[in-house]
C-alpha positions in Angstrom: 0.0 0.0 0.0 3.2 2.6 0.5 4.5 1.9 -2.6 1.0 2.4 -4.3 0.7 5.2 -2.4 3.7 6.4 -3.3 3.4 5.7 -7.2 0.2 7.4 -6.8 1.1 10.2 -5.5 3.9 10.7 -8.4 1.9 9.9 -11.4 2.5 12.5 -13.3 6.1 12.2 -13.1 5.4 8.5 -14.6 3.0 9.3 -17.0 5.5 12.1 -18.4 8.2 10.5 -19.5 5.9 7.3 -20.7 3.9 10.1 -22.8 6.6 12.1 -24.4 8.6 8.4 -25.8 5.0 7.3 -27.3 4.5 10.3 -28.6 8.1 10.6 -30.0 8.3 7.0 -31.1 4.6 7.1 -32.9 5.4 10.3 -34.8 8.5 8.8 -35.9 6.9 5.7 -36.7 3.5 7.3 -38.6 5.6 9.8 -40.9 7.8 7.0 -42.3 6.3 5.1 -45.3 5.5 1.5 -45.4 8.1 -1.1 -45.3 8.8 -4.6 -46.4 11.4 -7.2 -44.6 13.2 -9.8 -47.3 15.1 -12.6 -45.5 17.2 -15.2 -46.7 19.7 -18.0 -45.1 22.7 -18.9 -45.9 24.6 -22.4 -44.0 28.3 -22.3 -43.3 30.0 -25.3 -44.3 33.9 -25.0 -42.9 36.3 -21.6 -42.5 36.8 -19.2 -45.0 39.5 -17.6 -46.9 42.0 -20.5 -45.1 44.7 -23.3 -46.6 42.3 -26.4 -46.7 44.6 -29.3 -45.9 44.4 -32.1 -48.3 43.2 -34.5 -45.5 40.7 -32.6 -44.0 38.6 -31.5 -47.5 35.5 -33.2 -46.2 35.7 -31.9 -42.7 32.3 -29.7 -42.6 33.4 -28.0 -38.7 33.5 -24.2 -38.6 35.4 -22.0 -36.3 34.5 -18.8 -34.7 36.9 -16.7 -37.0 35.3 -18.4 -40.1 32.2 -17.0 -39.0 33.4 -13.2 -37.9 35.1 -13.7 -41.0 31.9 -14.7 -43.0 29.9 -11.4 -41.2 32.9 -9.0 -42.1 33.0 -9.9 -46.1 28.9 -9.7 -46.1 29.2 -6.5 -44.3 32.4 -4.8 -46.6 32.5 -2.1 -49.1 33.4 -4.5 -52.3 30.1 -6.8 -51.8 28.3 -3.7 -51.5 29.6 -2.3 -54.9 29.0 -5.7 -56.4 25.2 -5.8 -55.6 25.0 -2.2 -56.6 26.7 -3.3 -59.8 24.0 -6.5 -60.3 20.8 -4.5 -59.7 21.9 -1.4 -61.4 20.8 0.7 -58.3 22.6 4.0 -59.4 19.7 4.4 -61.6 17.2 3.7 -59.2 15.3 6.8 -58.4 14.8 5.9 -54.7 18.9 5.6 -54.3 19.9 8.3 -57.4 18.5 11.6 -56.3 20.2 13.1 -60.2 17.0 11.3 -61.4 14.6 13.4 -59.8 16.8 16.5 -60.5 17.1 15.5 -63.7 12.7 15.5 -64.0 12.4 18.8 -62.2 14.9 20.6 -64.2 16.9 18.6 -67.2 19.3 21.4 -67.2 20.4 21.4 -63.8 23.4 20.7 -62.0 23.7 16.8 -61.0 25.9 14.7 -58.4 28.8 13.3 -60.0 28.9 9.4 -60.2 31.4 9.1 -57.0 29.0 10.5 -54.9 25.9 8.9 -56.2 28.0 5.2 -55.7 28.8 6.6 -51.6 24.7 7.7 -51.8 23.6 3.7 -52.9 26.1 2.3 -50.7 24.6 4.4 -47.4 21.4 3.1 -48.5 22.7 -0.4 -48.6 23.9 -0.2 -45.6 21.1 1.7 -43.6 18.4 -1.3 -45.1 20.4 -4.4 -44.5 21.6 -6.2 -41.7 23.3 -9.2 -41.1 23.3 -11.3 -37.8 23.9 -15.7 -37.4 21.1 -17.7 -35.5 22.2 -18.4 -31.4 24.7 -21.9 -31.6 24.2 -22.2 -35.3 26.3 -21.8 -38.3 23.4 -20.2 -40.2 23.8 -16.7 -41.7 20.8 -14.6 -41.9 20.8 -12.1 -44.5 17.6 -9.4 -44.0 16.7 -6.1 -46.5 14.0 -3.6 -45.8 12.9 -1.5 -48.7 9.6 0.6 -49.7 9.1 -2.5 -52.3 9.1 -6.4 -52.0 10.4 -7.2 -54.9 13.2 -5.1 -54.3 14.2 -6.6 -50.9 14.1 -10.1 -52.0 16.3 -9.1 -55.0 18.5 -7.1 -52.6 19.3 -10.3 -50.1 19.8 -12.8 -52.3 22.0 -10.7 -54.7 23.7 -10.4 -51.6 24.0 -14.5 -51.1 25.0 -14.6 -55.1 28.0 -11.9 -54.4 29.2 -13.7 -51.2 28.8 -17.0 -52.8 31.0 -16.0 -56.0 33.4 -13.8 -53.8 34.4 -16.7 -51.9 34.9 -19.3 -54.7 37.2 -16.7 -56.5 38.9 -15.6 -53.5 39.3 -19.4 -52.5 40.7 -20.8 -55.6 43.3 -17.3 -56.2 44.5 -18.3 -52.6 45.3 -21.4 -53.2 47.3 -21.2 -56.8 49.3 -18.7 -55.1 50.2 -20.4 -52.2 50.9 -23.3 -54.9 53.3 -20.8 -56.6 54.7 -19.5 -53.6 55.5 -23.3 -53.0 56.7 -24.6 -56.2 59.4 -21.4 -56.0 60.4 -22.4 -52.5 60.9 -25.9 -53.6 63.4 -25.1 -56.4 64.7 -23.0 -54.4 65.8 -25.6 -51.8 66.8 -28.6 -54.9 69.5 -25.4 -55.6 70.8 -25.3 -52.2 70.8 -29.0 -51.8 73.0 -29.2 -54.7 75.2 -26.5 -53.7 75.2 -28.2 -49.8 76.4 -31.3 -52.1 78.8 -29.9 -54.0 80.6 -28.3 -50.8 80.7 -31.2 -48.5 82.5 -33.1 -51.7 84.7 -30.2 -52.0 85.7 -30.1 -48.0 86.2 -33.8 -48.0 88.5 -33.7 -50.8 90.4 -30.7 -49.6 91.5 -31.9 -46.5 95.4 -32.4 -45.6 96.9 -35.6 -44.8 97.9 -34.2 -41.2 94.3 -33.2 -40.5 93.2 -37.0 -41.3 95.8 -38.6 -39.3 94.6 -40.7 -36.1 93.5 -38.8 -33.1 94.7 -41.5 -30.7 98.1 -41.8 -32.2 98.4 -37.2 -31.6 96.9 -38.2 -28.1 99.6 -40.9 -27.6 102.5 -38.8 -29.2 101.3 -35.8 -26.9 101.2 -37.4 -23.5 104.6 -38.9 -24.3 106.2 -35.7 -25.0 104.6 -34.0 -21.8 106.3 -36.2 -19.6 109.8 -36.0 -21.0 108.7 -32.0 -20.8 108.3 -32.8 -17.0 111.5 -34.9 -16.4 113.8 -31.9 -18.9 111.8 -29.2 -15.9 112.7 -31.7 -13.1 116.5 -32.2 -14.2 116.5 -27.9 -14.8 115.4 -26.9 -11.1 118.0 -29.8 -9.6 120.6 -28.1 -11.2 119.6 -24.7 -10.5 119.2 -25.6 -6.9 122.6 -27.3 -6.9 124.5 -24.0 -8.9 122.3 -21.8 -5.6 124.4 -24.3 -3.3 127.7 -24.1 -4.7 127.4 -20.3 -5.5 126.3 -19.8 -1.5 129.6 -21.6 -0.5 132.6 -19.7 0.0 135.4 -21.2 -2.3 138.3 -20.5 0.1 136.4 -22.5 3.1 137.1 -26.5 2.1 135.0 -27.8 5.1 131.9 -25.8 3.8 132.3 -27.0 0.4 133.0 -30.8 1.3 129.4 -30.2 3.7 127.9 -29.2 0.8 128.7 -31.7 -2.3 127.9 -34.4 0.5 124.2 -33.0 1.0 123.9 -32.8 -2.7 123.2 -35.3 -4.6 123.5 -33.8 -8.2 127.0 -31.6 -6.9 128.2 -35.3 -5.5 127.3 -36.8 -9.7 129.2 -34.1 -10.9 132.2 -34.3 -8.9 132.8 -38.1 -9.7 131.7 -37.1 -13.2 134.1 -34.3 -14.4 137.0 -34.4 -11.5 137.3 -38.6 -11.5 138.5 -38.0 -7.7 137.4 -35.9 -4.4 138.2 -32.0 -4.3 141.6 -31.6 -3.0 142.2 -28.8 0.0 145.3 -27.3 -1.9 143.0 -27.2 -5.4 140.3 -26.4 -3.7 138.9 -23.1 -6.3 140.3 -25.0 -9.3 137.8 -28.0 -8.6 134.8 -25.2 -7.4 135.7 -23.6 -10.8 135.6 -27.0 -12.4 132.2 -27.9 -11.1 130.4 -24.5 -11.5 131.7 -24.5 -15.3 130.0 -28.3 -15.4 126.7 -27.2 -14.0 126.4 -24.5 -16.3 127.2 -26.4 -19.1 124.8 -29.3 -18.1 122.2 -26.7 -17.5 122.3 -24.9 -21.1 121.7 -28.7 -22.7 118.4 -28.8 -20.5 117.2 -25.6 -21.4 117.9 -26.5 -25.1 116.0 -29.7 -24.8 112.8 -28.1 -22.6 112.3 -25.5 -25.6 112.9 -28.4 -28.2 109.9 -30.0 -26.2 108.0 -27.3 -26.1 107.9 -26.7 -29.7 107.4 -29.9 -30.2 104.3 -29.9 -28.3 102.9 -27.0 -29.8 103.2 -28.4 -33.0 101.6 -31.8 -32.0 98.0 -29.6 -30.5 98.2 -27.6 -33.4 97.9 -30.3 -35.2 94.9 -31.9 -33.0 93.3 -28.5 -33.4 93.2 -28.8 -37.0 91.8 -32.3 -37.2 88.7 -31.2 -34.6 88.0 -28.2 -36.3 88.1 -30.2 -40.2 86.1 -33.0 -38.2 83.3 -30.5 -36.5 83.1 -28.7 -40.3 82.6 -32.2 -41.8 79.5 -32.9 -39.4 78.2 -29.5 -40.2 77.8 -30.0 -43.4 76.7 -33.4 -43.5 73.7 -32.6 -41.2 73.1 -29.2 -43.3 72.7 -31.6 -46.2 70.7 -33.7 -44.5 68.2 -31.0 -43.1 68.0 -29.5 -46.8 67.0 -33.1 -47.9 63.9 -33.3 -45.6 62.6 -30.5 -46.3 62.9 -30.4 -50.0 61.3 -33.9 -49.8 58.2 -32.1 -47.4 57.9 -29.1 -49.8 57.8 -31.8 -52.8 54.7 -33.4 -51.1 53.2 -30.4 -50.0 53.4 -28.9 -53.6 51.5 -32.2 -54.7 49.2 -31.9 -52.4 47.8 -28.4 -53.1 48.1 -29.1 -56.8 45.0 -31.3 -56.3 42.9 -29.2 -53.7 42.9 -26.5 -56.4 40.3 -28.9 -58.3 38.7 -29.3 -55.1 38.4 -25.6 -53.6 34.8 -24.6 -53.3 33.0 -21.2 -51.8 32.2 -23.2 -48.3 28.9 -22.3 -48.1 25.2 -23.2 -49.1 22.2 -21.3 -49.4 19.6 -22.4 -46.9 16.6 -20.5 -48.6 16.8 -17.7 -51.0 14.1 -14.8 -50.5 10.8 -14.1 -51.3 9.2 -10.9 -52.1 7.3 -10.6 -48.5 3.4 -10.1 -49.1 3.0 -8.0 -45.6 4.3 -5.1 -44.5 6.0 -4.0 -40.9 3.3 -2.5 -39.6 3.2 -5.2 -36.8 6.9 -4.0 -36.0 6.1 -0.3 -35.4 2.8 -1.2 -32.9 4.9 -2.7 -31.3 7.5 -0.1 -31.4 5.4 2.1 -30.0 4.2 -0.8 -27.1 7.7 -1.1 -26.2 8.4 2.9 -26.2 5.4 3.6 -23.6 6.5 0.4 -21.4 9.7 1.8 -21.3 8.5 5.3 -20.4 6.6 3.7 -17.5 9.8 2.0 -16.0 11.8 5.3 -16.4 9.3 7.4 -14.7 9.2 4.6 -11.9 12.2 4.1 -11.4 13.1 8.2 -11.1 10.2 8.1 -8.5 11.8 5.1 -6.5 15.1 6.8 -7.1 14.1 10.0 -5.7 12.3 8.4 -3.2 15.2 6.4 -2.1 17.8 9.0 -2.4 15.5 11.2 -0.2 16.3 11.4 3.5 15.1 14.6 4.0 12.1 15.6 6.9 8.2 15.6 5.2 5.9 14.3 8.0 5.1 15.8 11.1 5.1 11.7 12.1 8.2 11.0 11.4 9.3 14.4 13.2 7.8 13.4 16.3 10.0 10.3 16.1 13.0 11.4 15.5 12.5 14.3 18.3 10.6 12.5 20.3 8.8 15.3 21.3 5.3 15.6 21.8 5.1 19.3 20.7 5.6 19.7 17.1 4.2 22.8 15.6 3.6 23.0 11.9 4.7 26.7 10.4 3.3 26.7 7.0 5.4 28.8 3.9 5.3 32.5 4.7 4.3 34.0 1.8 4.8 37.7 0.6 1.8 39.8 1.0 0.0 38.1 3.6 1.9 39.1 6.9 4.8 36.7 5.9 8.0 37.3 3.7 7.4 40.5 1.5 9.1 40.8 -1.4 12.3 41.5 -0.2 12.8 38.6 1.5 12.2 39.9 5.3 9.8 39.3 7.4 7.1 42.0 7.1 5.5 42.5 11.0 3.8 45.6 9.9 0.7 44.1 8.2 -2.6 43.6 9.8 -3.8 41.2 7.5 -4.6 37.8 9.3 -1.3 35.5 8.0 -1.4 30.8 8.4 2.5 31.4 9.1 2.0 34.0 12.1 -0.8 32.1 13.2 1.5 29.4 13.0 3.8 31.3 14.9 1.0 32.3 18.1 0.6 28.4 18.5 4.6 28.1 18.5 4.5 30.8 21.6 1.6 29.3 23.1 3.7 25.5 23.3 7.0 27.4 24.2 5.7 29.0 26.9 3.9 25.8 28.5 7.1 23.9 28.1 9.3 26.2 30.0 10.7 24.4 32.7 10.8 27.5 35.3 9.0 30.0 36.6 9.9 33.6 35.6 11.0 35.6 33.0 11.3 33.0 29.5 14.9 32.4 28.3 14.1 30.5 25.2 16.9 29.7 22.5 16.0 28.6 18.6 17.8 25.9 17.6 18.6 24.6 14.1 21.1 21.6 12.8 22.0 23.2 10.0 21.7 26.4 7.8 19.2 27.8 5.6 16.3 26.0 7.8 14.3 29.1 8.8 15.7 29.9 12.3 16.6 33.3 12.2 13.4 34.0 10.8 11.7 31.9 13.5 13.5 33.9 15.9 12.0 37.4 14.6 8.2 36.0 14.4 8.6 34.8 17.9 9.8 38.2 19.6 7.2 39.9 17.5 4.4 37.5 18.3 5.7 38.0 22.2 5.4 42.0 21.5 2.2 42.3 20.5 0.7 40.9 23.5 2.8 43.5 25.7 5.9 41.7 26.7 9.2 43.2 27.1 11.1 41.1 24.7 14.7 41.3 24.1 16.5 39.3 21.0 19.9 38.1 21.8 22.0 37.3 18.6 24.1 34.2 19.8 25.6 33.7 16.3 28.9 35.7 17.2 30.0 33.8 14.1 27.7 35.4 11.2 25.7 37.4 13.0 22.6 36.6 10.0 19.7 38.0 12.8 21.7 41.4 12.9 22.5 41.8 9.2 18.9 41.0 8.6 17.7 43.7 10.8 20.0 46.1 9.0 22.9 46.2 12.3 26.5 47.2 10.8 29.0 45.4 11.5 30.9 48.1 13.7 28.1 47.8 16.1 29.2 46.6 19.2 27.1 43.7 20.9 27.1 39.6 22.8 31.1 39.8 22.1 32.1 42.8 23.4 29.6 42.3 26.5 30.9 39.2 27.1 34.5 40.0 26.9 33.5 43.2 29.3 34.5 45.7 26.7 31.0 47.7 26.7 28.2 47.5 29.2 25.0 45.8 28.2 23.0 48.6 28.5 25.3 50.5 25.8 24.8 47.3 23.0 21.3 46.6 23.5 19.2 48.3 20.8 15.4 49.2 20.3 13.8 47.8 17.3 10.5 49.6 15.8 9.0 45.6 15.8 8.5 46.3 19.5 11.7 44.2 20.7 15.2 44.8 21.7 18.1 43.6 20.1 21.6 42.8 21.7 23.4 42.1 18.2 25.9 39.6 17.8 28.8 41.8 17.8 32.7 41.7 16.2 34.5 38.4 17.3 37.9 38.5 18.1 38.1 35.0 20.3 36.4 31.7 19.9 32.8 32.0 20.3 32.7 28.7 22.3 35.3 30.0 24.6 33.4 33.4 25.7 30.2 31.6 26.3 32.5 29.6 28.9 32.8 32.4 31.1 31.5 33.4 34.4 30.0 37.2 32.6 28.0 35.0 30.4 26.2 33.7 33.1 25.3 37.0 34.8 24.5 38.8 31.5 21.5 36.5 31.6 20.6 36.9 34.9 20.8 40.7 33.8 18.5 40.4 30.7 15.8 38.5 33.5 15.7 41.1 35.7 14.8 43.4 33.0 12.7 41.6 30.3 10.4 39.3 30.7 11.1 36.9 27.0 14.7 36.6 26.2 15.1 35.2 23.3 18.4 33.6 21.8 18.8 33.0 18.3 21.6 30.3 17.8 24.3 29.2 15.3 23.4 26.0 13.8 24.3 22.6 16.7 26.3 20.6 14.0 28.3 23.3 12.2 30.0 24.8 15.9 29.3 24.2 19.8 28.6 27.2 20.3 24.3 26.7 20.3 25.1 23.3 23.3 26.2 25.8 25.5 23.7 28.4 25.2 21.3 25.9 25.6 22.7 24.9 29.3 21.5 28.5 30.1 17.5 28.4 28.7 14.7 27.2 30.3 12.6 26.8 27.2 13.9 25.5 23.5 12.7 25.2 20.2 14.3 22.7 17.0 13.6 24.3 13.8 13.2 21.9 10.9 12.5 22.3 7.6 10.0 20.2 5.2 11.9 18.3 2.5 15.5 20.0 3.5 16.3 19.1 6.9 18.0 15.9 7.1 16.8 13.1 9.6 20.5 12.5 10.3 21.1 15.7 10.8 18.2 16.3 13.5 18.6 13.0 15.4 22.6 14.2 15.7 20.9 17.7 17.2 18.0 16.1 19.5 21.6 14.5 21.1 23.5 17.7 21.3 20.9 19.2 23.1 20.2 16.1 25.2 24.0 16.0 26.1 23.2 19.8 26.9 21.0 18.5 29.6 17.7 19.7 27.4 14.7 17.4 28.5 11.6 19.1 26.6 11.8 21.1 23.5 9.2 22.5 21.0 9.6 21.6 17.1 9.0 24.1 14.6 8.2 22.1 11.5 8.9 24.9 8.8 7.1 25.5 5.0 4.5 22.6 6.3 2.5 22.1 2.7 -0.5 20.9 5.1 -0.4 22.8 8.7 -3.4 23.0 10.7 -5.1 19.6 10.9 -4.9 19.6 6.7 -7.0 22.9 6.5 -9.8 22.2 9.0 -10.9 19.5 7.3 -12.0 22.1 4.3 -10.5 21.9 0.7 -7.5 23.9 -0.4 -9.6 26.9 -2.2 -12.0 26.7 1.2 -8.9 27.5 3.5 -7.5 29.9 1.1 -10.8 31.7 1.0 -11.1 31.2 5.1 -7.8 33.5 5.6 -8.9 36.3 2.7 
């Protein structure tokens, strides 16, 4: 029922949109002329425009780029000029417009023929369409012209183009991947023959040394390493042996004897070249002797160790040059080998497509060719239409759900009380200009006699604020808001007005230290001094407090130089409203907004009466449940809520109509 309700209560915002898209779709729909729809079927039998091989000619599966292959040629620019070219359509007065130039005036100026072929092939395009049945292979080909004759002869001319395209393009792809073939295959008998030629050539140009044995170099090289090592071996005894005698002084015969005898090479020597032991008395002769030995013995080692060397060097050069003529040899033999298979390959291959050529056909077959259609599309634009106001009804819904949803603004007095949970909620309806509400400036005009539903609205707001004050005494009542822009400030002014006129001395503090918007609206300057400077003890109360023609007072808000929330802290703002009670009887604070600054929570520990402004449709209920516990952390019990720009206030007009009620306050 609240979604009815709501839906209801919205329909013209449902109806519109489903009314304009009828209305658009019908007009679009009756000023077009009567149409005809020619369909024909086509059946894809494998891919397209692909190398069949020769074993799979009969295989009838086709592959997803076969078909998106099959939709690109029927939809391209060269089938399109070849139907244009089968039905003569350049001289088809519906496509040529230089024909019915031509019949108006025979001398005028005409399209040239480029632009009348781009004219026929928009045409074509705009009246066919092309699409393949769900999970099928099945092409359906569909043309929509003014004529049926014309649309069956358009689709299957279509089939007949795409049919002949494919067979052509099929048979020129495969003689010249044949030709591309047979040149690749002489080109590889050439190379075969020259890989023949060179591996002969190599083999016979070999040297004897590179086709000797590699065991026998391996023997021969290990053989001359060791006699290398024994020559070293034989080199560094008789070095050590020359370091010996060459350490030994030649004059001392004890150290020399001590030395041949730990020597073995020295004690060879000395048998060797003196026949006999060293004698004391020829003692440097035999030294000389042996040194001249060593040295002698020495130089035929060297010579032999460089002989070996050589030797060696010539012996790996060799086995270098019988791996590299051996590694060559392989290379060739498996280049000719490689060259071999695939000549052999190609030479098959080649075969092969030299008979699909005689097999190559379009791969596709014509399901059903079409027929002139005998009705028109007429049961197509009803239900173009159908579908345009059905979809005008779920658009309008859903910008009413939408609205609805994204709408979390205040709009029943209900739902106010429940948020507040207050039992006082007083509806203010819109005030008007002209009728004792907003004139046409935009302030409040207090001067009018005329009765008002928003000052009315107001006296039952002052009759519940002053039953829920919580003391005895003078009133100190503060108008709260959550945030701007709800209505407060002008609240505020109603209030002390309505208080006025039944002879109350009624004084309007401006709380909003801040902005000040209750003084600038009463025309205060800004240099006025007011709640700031009394506060901060700069200027006596009595000196700030100004008389307002409305019958109120006003203590404006003043020039802040500190925190707002800071001055309201202090001990002077607690006696200025003990002042203000001993000399007015309403005091009335109008506040900054509770979630945009503290400063409204601690006015509010200071009033014995309180009023929440809210406004219909642009308060927030967020935003006043956050400020119903502001207040309550304020210790604030009771409060009154001003429901502002009500649409219904009153009880919904006394139960009378809406012209009844208007007539009732005239």
């Amino acid at each position: 029922m609240a979604l009815w309700r709501l839906l209801w209560c919205n329909k013209l915002r449902i109806l519109l949109p489903a009314f304009i898209l009828t209305l658009l779709t019908a007009i679009l729909v009756l000023r077009s002329p009567d149409t005809y729809t020619a369909e024909a079927q086509m059946l894809l039998a494998r891919g397209n425009l692909e190398i069949v091989e020769f074993d799979s000619a009969g295989d009838i599966e086709v592959t997803q780029g076969a078909i998106v292959n099959a939709l690109t040629i029927l939809g391209s620019r060269s089938l399109a000029l070849q139907v244009i070219e089968r039905l003569d359509l350049t001289n088809d007065p519906e496509v040529n417009p230089n024909i019915a130039i031509l019949e108006d005036d025979p001398e005028a100026e005409i399209y040239p023929d480029s632009i009348v072929r781009q004219f026929a092939l928009d045409w074509l395009a705009s009246i066919t369409q092309v699409s393949i049945l769900p999970g099928t292979n099945v092409i359906v080909l569909r043309a929509t012209t003014t004529v049926p004759e014309k649309s069956a002869a358009i689709a299957n001319a279509y089939l007949d183009a795409y049919l002949d395209y494919q067979l052509e393009r099929g048979q020129s792809e495969t003689e010249r991947a044949a030709g591309a073939l047979r040149t690749r295959v002489n080109e590889l008998r050439l190379r075969l023959e020259a890989d023949q030629a060179l591996l002969q050539d190599y083999s016979a140009g070999a040297t004897s040394s590179a086709m000797e044995s590699a065991n026998d170099l391996a023997g021969e090289t290990v053989n001359v390493r060791s006699r290398l090592e024994s020559t070293q071996a034989s080199l560094d005894e008789l070095d050590t042996a020359l370091a010996v005698l060459n350490a030994t002084s030649a004059s001392d015969f004890q150290a020399v004897r001590d030395a041949l005898d730990q020597n073995e090479t020295l004690l060879r020597m000395e048998r060797t070249n003196l026949g006999r032991a060293i004698g004391a008395d020829t003692l440097a002769q035999d030294v000389e002797t042996l040194l001249s030995a060593l040295q002698t013995e020495r130089s035929r080692f060297e010579q032999l160790n460089t002989a070996l060397r050589n030797g060696l060097d010539a012996i790996e050069e060799r086995i270098a040059e019988a791996n590299a003529f051996m590694v060559g040899l392989r290379q060739l033999e498996v280049e000719v080998e490689t060259t071999s298979q695939v000549y052999e390959s190609s030479l098959a291959r080649l075969k092969e497509l030299s008979i699909q050529t005689g097999l190559r056909d379009a791969g596709a077959q014509v399901l059903a060719t079409a027929e002139a259609p005998l009705r028109t599309d007429a049961q197509g634009r009803r239900r173009m239409v159908a579908i345009a106001a059905v979809l005008g009804l779920f658009i309008g819904i859903a910008h009413v759900l939408v609205r609805e949803a994204a709408n979390d603004r205040v709009r029943r007095v209900s739902e106010l009380a429940e948020i507040t949970g207050s039992d006082c909620v007083v509806q203010l309806p819109s005030a008007h200009g002209g009728k004792g509400g907003k004139n046409l400036s935009g302030t409040l005009d207090l001067s009018s006699k005329e009765a008002s539903p928003f000052l009315d609205g107001i006296r039952a707001l002052r009759h519940r604020l002053v039953s829920s004050a919580d003391a005895t005494g003078p009133l100190v009542a503060g108008v709260f808001s959550s945030l701007p822009s709800e209505g407060k400030s002008l609240v505020t002014q109603a209030l002390a007005h309505s208080f006025s006129k039944i002879d109350r001395s009624v004084i309007v503090v401006d709380g909003d230290m801040r902005s000040g918007t209750l003084s600038k609206s009463l025309g205060i300057t800004p240099d006025q001094p007011g709640l700031h400077e009394v506060i901060a003890g700069e200027v006596d109360p009595s000196d700030a407090i100004i008389t307002q023609s409305s019958g109120f007072d006003l203590l404006p808000s003043g020039q802040s130089q500190v925190n707002p929330a800071d001055l309201l802290e202090v001990e002077r703002f607690s006696q200025l409203i003990e002042a203000l009670r001993q000399r007015y009887e309403i005091i009335i604070f109008d506040t900054p907004p509770v979630l945009s600054v503290p400063d409204a929570s601690r006015i509010a520990a200071h009033l014995n009466a309180h009023v929440l402004v809210t406004a219909y449709d642009r308060s927030p209920r967020a935003a006043v449940r956050e400020t119903v516990a502001a207040l309550e952390s304020a210790k604030v019990e009771r409060h009154v809520v001003a429901f502002c720009d009500a649409p219904e206030a009153f009880g919904k007009n006394y139960g009378a109509s809406k012209g009844a009620f208007a007539r009732y306050w005239t």
